[in-house]
C-alpha positions in Angstrom: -31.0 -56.3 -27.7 -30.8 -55.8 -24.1 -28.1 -52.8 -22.8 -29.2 -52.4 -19.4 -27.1 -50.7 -16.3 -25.1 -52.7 -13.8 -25.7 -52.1 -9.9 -27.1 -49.3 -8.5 -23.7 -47.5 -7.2 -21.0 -46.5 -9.1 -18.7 -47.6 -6.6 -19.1 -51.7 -7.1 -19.3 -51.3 -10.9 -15.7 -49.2 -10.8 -14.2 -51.6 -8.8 -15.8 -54.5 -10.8 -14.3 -53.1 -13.6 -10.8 -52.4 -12.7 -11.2 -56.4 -11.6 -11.7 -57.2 -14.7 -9.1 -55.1 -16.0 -6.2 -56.9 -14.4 -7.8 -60.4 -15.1 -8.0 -59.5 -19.1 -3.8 -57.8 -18.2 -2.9 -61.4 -17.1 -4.5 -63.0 -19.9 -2.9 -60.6 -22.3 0.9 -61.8 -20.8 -0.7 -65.8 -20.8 -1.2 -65.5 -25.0 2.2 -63.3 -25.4 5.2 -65.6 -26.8 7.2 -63.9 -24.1 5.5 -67.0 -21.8 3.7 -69.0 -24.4 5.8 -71.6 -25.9 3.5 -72.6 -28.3 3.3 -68.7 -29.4 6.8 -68.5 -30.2 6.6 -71.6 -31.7 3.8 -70.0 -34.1 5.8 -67.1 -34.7 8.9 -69.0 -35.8 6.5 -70.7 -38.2 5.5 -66.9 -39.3 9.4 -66.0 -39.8 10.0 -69.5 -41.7 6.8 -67.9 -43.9 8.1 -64.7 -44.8 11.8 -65.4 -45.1 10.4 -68.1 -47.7 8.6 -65.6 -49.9 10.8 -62.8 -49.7 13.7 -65.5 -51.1 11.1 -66.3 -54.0 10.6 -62.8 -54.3 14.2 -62.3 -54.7 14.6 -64.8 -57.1 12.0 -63.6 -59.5 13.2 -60.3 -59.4 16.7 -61.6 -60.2 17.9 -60.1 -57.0 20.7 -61.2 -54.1 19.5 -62.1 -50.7 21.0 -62.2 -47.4 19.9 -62.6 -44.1 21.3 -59.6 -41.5 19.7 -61.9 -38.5 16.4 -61.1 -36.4 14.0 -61.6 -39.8 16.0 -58.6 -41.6 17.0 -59.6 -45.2 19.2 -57.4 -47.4 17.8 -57.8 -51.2 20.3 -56.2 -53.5 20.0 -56.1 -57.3 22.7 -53.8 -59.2 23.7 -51.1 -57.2 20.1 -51.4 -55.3 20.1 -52.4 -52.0 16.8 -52.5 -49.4 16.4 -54.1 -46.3 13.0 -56.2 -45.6 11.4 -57.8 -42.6 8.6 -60.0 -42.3 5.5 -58.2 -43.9 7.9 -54.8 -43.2 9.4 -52.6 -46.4 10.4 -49.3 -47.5 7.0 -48.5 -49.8 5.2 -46.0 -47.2 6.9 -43.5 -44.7 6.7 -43.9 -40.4 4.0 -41.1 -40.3 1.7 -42.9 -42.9 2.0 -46.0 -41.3 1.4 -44.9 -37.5 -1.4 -42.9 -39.5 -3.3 -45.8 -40.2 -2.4 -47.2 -37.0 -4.4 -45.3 -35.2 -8.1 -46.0 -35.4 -10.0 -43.3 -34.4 -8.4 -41.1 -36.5 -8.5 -43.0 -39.6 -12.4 -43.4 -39.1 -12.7 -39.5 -38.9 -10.4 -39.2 -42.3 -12.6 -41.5 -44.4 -15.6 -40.4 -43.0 -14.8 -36.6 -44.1 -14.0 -37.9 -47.4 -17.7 -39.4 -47.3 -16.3 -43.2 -47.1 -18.3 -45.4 -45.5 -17.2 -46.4 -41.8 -19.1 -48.2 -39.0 -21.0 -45.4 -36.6 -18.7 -45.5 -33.4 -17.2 -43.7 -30.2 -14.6 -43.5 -29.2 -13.6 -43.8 -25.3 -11.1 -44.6 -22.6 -11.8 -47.3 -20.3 -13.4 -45.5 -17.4 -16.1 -44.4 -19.6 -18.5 -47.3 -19.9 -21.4 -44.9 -19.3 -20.7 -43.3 -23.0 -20.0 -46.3 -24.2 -23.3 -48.2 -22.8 -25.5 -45.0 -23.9 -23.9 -45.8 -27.2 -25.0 -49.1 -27.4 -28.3 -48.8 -26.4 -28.9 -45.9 -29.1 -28.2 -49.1 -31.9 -30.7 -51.4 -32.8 -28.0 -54.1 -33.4 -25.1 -55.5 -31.6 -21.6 -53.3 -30.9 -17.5 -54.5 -31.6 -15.3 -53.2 -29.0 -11.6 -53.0 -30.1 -8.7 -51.2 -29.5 -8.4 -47.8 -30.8 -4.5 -48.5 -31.7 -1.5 -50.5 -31.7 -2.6 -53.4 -32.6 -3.2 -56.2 -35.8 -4.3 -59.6 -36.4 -7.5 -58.9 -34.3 -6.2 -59.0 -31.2 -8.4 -57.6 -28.5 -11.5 -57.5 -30.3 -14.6 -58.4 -29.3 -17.9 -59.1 -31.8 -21.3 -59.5 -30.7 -21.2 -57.7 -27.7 -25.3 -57.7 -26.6 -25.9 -57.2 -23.0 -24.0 -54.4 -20.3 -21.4 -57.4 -18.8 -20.5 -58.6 -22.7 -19.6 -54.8 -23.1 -18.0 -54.5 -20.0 -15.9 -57.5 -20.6 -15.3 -56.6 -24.1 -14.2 -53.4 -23.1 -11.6 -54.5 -20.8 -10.1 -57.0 -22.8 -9.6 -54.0 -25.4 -8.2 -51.8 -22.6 -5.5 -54.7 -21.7 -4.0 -53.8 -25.0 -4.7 -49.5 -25.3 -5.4 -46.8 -23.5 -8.4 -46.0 -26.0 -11.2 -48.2 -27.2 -13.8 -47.5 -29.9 -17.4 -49.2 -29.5 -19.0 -49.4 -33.0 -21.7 -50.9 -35.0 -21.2 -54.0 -36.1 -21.7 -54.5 -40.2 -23.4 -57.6 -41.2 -21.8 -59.8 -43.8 -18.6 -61.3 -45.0 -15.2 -59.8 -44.4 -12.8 -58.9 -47.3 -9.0 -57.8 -47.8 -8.3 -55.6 -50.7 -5.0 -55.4 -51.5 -3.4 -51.9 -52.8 -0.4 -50.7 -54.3 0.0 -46.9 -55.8 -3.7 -46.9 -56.4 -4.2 -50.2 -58.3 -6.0 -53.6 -57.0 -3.6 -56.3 -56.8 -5.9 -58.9 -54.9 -9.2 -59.4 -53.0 -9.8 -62.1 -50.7 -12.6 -63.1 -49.1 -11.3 -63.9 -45.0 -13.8 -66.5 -43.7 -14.5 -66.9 -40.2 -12.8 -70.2 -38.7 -15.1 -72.9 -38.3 -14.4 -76.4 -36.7 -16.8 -79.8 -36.8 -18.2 -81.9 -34.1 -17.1 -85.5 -33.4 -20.0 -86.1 -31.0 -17.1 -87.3 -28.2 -15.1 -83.9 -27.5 -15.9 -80.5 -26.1 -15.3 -77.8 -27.9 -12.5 -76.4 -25.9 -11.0 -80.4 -26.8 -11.8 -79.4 -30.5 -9.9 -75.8 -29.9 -6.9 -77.6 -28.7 -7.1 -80.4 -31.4 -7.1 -77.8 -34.2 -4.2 -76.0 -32.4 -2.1 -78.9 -32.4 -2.5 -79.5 -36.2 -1.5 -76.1 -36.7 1.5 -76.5 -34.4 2.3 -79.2 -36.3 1.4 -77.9 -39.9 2.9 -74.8 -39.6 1.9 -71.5 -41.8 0.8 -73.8 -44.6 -2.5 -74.5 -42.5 -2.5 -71.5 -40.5 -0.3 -67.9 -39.1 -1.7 -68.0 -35.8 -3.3 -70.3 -33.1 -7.3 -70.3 -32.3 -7.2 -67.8 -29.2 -9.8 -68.6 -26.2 -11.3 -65.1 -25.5 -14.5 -63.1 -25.7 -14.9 -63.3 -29.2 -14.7 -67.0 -29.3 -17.2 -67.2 -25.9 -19.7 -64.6 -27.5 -19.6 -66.5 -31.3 -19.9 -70.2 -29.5 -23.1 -68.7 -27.3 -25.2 -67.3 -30.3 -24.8 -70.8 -31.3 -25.6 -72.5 -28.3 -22.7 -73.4 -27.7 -19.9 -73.1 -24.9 -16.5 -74.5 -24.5 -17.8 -77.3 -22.4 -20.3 -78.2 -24.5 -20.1 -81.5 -26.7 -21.1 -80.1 -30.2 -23.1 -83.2 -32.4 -21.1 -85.3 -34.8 -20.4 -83.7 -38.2 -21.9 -80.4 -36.8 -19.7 -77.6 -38.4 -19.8 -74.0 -36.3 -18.3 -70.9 -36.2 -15.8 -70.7 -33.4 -14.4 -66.8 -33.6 -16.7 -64.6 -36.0 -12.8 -62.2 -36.2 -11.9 -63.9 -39.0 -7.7 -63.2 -38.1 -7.2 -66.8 -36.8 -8.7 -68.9 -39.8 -6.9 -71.0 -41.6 -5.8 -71.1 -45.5 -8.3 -73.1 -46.7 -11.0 -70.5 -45.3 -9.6 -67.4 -47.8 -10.5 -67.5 -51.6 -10.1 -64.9 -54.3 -13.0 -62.8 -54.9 -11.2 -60.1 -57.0 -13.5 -60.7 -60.0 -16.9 -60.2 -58.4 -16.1 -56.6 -56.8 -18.5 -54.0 -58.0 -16.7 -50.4 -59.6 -17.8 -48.6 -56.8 -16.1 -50.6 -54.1 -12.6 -51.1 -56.0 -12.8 -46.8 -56.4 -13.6 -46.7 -52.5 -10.5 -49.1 -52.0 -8.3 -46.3 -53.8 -9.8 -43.4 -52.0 -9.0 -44.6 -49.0 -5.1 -45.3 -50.0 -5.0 -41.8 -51.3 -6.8 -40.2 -48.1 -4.2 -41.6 -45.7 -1.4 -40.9 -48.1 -0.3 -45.1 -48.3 1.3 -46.6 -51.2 0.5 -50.2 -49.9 -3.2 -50.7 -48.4 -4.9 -53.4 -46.6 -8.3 -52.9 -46.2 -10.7 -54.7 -44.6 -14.4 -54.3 -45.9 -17.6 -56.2 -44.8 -20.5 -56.1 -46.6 -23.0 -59.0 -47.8 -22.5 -58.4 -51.4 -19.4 -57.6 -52.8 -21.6 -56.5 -56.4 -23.3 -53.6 -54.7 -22.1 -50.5 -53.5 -21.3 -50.1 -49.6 -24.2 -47.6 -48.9 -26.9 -49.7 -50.7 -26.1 -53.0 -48.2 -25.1 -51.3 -45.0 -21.3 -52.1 -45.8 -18.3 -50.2 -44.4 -14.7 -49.9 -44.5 -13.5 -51.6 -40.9 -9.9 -51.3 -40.8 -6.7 -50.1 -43.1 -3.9 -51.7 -42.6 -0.4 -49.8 -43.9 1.9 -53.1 -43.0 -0.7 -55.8 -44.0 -0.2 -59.2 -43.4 0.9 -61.2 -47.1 -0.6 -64.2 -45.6 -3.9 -64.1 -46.8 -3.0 -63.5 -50.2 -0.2 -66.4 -50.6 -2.0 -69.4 -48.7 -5.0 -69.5 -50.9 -5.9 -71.7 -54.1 -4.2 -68.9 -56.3 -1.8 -67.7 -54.4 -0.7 -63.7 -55.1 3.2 -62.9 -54.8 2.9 -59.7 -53.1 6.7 -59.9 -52.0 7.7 -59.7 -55.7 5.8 -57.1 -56.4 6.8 -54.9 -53.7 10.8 -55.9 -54.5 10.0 -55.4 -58.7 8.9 -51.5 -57.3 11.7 -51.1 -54.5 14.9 -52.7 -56.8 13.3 -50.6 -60.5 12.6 -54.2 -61.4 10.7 -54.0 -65.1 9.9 -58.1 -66.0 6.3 -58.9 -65.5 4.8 -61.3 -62.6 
């Protein structure tokens, strides 16, 4: 592990910085669907997603259903009436959702309720001297992400090594917040657990996304390949395209890889180790192999932040031991988590009916 300083004056390394801060700006409005017609393409393919289950939903639930335009839908059952929008419903209040929005405070909540959470710091993005002292007090690599605002790991950054893969990192994060955490990086696999009032509805493991060699094209080629199949599959393959950032740069060079290189035939790598842009076949139901200890964990941390619906995100490299016995943590909590993960699987789990069966004082089973 090699954190060492950049430059001898503080001068050239501000400037260098800020440099890279409008660069990482730019490529934040390249990947936004506001200029990115294959981003608004994917997010029509998101809307065609959840207006699909919240109609199933409806259905099973023996409710009405109309669209009220812009991804709203009006569910109505009886004299029960609630409005829904994509992954959006009336289950937790404003304040518990911006709650868990926000990072840094979310860490410092679980970790007062003695729940395990990656060591981190928090900082803004003039302060690379905290965050480099940081780094070099681990023995392991850091993940630089945005302290809020943010989902579907956007502006997050795994691996980060040396003092220009953190500066990078943290500027790429600061194109999307005015705060940025720095934090130890778990080993292992990455796992949604899905909450509602306390109880476990699902667990699913979130594979990284991998792609395979053909021996002729370039990894970038392979990038783009996989993108178009997407494009053309829709949210049955995947929710979101394979972003080219510092993630995917850092995971491609631990393998010696880079998106120029020409990866063997049949060779199958790791593209992005944040696992947000894999595609359905990568998630699989693990619900049955948790251990006690981490399905309690999931419910303490619903109850802490006061959320009736919980996402969290867990790594750890053995889902049948506790957290503190394999290094594991809690990485994230998401209060409007993504259904995506939990319907495009083998066994899919309908989390729009369940939400509707609570809303409308639906009583039939699933």
């Amino acid at each position: 592990m090699r954190f060492t300083r950049i430059g001898r004056s503080p001068l050239p390394r501000r400037m260098a910085r800020r440099a890279l801060y409008g660069y990482y700006l730019f490529q934040r409005l390249a990947l936004s669907d506001r200029v990115n017609r294959n981003v608004r393409k994917m997010a029509r393919h998101r809307s065609d997603f959840y207006a699909q289950i919240w109609k199933e939903a409806a259905e099973a639930t023996e409710s009405a259903i109309a669209s009220a335009g812009n991804g709203f839908f009006r569910v109505t059952r009886g004299t029960r009436s609630i409005f829904v929008n994509s992954n959006q419903s009336l289950l937790d209040s404003h304040v518990a959702v911006s709650l868990a929005d926000d990072k840094a405070t979310t860490y410092r909540l679980l970790a007062k309720a003695q729940i395990p959470v990656p060591e981190h710091v928090v900082i803004s993005p003039e302060d690379f001297d905290a965050a480099l002292g940081f780094a070099k007090s681990l023995s392991c690599p850091v993940v630089v992400k945005p302290a809020f605002g943010t989902s579907g790991g956007t502006g997050v950054s795994t691996d980060v090594r040396t003092a220009p893969q953190l500066m990078h990192a943290i500027a790429w994060a600061a194109a999307f917040c005015s705060q940025v955490i720095v934090e130890r990086q778990i080993e292992g696999e990455t796992y949604r657990l899905l909450y509602l009032d306390g109880e476990l509805l699902d667990c699913v493991l979130r594979r990284s996304p991998r792609l395979v060699g053909d021996g002729a094209a370039s990894v970038r080629d392979l990038v783009h390949s996989e993108n178009s199949r997407r494009l053309s599959a829709g949210y049955q393959r995947s929710q979101a395209l394979l972003n080219i950032d510092q993630d995917m740069k850092t995971t491609l060079a631990l393998q010696g890889l880079r998106l120029g290189a020409v990866p063997e035939n049949r060779r199958e790598f790791v593209v992005k180790r944040v696992v947000n842009e894999n595609i359905a076949s990568e998630n699989e139901t693990v619900t049955g192999g948790l251990c006690s200890e981490i399905v309690e964990i999931g419910r303490r941390v619903a109850e802490t932040l006061g959320l009736r619906l919980a996402g969290l995100d867990v790594i750890t490299s053995d889902l049948r031991l506790p957290l503190h016995k394999v290094g594991g943590a809690v990485v994230d909590v998401n209060a409007v988590p993504g259904f995506y993960y939990h319907y495009l699987k083998k066994d899919r789990f309908p989390v729009a009916y369940y939400i509707l069966k609570w809303a409308l004082g639906h009583a039939a089973s699933a």
